[in-house]
C-alpha positions in Angstrom: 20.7 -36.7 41.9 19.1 -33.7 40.4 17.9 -33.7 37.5 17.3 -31.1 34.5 13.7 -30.4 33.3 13.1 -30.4 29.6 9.9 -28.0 30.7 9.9 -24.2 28.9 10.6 -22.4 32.5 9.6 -18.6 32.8 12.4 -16.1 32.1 14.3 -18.4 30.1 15.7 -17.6 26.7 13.9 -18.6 23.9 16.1 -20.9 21.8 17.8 -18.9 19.3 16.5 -20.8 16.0 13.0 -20.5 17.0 13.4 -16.7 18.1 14.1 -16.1 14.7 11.4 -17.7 13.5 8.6 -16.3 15.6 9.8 -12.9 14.8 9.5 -13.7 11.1 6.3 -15.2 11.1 5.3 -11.7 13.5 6.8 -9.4 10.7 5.0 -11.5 7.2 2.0 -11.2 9.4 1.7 -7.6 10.2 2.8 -6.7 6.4 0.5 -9.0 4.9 -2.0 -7.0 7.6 -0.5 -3.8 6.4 -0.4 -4.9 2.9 -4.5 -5.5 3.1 -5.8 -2.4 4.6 -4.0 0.0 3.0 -4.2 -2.1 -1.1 -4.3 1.2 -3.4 -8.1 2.0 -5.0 -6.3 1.7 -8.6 -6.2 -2.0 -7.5 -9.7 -2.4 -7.2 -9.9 -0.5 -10.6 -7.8 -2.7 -12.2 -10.3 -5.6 -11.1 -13.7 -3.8 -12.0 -11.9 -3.3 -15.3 -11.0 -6.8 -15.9 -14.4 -8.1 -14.9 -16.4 -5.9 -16.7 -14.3 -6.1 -20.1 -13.3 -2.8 -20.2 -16.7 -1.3 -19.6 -17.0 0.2 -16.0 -13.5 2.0 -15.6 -13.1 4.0 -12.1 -11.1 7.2 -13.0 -8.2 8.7 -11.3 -8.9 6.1 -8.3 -7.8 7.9 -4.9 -7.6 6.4 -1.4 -7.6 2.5 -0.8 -9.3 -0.4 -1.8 -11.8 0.0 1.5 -12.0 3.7 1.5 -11.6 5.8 -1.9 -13.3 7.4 -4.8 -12.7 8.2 -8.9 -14.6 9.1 -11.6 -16.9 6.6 -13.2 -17.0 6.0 -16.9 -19.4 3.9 -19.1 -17.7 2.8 -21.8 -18.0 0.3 -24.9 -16.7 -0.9 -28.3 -13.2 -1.7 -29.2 -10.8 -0.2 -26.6 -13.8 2.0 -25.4 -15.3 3.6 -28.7 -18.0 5.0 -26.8 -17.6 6.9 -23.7 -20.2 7.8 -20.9 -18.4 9.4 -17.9 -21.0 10.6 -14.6 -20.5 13.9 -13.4 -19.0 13.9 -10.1 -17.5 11.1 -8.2 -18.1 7.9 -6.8 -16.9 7.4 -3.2 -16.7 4.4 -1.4 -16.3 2.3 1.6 -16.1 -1.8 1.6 -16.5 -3.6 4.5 -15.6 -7.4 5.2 -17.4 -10.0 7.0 -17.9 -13.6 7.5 -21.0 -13.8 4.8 -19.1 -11.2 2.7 -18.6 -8.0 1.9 -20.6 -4.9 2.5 -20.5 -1.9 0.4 -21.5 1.6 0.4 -21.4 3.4 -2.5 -22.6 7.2 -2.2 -22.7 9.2 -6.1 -22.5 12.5 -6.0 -24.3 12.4 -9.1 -27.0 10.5 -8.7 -27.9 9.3 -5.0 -29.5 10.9 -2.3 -28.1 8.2 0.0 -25.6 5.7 -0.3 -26.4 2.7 -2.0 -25.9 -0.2 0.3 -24.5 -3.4 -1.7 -23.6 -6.8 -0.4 -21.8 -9.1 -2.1 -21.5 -13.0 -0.8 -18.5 -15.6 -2.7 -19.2 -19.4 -2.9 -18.9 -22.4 -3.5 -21.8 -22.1 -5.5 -21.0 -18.7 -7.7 -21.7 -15.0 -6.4 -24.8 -13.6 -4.0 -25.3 -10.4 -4.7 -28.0 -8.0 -2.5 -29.2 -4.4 -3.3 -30.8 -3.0 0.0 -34.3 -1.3 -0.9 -33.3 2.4 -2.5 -33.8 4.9 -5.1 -31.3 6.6 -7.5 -31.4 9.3 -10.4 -29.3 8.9 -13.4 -28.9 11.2 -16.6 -30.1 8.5 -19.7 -27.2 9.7 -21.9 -24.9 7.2 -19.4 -26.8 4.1 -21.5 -24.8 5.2 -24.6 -21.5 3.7 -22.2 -23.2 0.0 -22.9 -23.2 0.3 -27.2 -25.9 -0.8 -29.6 -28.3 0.2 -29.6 -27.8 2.9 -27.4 -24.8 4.3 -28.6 -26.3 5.4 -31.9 -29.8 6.6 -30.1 -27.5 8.8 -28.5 -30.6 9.0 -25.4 -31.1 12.1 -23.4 -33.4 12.7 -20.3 -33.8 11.3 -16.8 -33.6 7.7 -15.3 -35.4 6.9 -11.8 -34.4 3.7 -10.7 -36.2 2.3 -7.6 -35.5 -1.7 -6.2 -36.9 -4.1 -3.7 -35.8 -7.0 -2.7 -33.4 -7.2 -5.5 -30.8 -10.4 -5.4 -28.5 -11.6 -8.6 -27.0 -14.7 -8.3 -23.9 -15.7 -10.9 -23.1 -19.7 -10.7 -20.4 -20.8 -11.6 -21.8 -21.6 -15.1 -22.1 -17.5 -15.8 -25.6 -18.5 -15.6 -27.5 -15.2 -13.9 -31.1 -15.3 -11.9 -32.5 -13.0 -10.2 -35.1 -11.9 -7.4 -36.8 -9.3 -6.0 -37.8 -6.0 -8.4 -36.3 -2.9 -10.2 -38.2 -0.5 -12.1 -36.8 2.3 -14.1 -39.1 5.0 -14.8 -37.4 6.9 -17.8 -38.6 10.5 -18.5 -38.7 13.4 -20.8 -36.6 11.2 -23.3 -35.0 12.5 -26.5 -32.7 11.2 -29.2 -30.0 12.6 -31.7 -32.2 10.9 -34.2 -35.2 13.1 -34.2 -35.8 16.8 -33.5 -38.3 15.6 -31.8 -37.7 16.6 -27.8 -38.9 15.1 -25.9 -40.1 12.2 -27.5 -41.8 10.1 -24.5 -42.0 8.8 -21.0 -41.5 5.4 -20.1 -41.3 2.5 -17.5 -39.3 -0.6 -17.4 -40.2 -2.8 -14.6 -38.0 -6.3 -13.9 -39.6 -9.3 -12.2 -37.4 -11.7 -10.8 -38.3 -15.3 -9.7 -37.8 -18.6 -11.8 -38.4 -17.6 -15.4 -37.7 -13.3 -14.7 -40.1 -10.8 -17.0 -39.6 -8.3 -18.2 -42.3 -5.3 -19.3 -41.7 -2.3 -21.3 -44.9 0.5 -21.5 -45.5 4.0 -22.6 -46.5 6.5 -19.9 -46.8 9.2 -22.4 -45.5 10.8 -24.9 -45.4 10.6 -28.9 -43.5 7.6 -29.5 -45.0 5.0 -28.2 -42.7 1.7 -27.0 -44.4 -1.5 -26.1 -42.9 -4.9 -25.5 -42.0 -7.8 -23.1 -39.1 -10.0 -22.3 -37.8 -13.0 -20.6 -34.2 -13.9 -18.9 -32.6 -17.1 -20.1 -29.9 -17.2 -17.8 -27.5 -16.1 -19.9 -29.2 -13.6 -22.4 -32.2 -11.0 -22.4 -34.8 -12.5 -25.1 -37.2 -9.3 -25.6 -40.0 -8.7 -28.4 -41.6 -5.1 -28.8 -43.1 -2.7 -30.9 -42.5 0.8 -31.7 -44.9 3.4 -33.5 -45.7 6.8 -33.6 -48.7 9.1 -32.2 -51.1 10.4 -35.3 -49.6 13.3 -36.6 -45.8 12.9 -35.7 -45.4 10.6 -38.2 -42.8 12.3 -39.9 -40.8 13.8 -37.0 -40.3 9.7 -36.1 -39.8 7.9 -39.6 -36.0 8.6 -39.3 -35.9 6.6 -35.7 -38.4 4.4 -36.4 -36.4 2.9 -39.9 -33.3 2.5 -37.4 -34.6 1.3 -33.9 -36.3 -2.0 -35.5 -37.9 -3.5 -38.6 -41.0 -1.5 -40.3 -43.9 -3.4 -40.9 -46.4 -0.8 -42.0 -46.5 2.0 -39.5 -44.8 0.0 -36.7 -41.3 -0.9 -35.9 -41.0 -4.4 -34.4 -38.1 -4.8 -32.3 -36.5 -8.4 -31.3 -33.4 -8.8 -29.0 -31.5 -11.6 -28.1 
């Protein structure tokens, strides 16, 4: 007697419900492919938006979520009162991996090189590293991130240089930080006084387990002093503000508004 094997034999149709099937499963899969590497940039937009409350915006987003540039725009207050857009464009390219995702982010603006970001999801909250680099950025853009800056209405240069700098977000909100960033702020100016410029100064940020913050004077005729600590959640920061003998007057105006007088000085508290 010969008997019939129940054994898939080469050449032989596929059963017709299962054909069916595999060829659906094959077409979800290479849409849901599709669909990924070719996600518009006004999607990633729409996330930076949402995440940032309305206060990074990427303008006129072009390309796709992996490869693409806009405009970027600093903005603030209700519905985005106060507006800070960079000249030029931001370009981009993401790249995924298993610890991640890499980014490179080249400014036309304000980088010499492209600013190499990577940005690890998990269980825990959000790791994100900034590779070793320096950037230039006009100070007007801080008027994009409201009080105090918005009415200071800054002008002048930002040098931004970082090492070894990690941000970590847990799932709390609570964010700590590593490594340092210093901003070297120059020939800075203000709406507020005809004074211009007004100073030079440096703002270096230590991270670690308690992160510092330190505000001095280079040079110049105001003279900004102070000190700060992260909580976690918040920036607690105590300085002073005064001005050099004889400009006095050309600094009341921004001195009565930037912090409390006592005297000569201006005591500023934050947070």
């Amino acid at each position: 007697m010969v008997t019939r094997s129940s054994h898939f034999r080469p050449g032989a149709a596929v059963p017709r419900g299962r054909g069916w099937r595999w060829a659906l499963l094959g077409g979800l899969l290479g849409a849901a492919i599709t669909f990924t590497l070719y996600a518009p940039a006004r999607w990633l937009a729409s996330v930076l938006r949402d995440q940032s409350a309305g206060r990074l915006l990427l303008v006129n987003p072009r390309g796709t979520v992996w490869n693409g540039n806009a405009g970027v725009v600093f903005a603030s207050g209700a519905g985005g009162a106060d507006a800070i857009s960079l000249p030029g464009s931001l370009n981009w390219k993401l790249r995924p991996s298993w610890s991640g995702i890499r980014a490179a982010l080249d400014l036309s603006c304000c980088t010499k090189q492209p600013l190499g970001v990577q940005a690890r999801p998990g269980v825990q909250g959000l790791q994100v590293r900034v590779e070793d680099g320096q950037s230039r950025w006009p100070a007007a853009l801080l008027a994009g991130f409201g009080a105090p800056f918005n009415t200071l209405k800054p002008d002048g240069v930002l040098d931004l240089s970082t090492q070894g700098l990690e941000l970590r977000v847990d799932r709390q909100q609570q964010l700590a930080f590593q490594g340092r960033a210093t901003l070297d702020a120059t020939d800075i100016s203000s709406s507020l006084s005809t004074l211009k410029p007004m100073g030079s100064y440096r703002v270096v940020l230590e991270g670690g387990s308690a992160p510092s913050l330190l505000l001095t004077t280079r040079e110049g005729a105001l003279r900004l002093s102070g000190s700060g600590r992260w909580t976690g959640t918040r920036l607690r920061f105590s300085g002073e503000a005064s001005a050099a003998p004889g400009r006095e007057d050309a600094l009341s105006n921004l001195l009565n508004i930037i912090g409390r007088r006592d005297g000569a000085r201006s005591i500023i508290n934050l947070g």
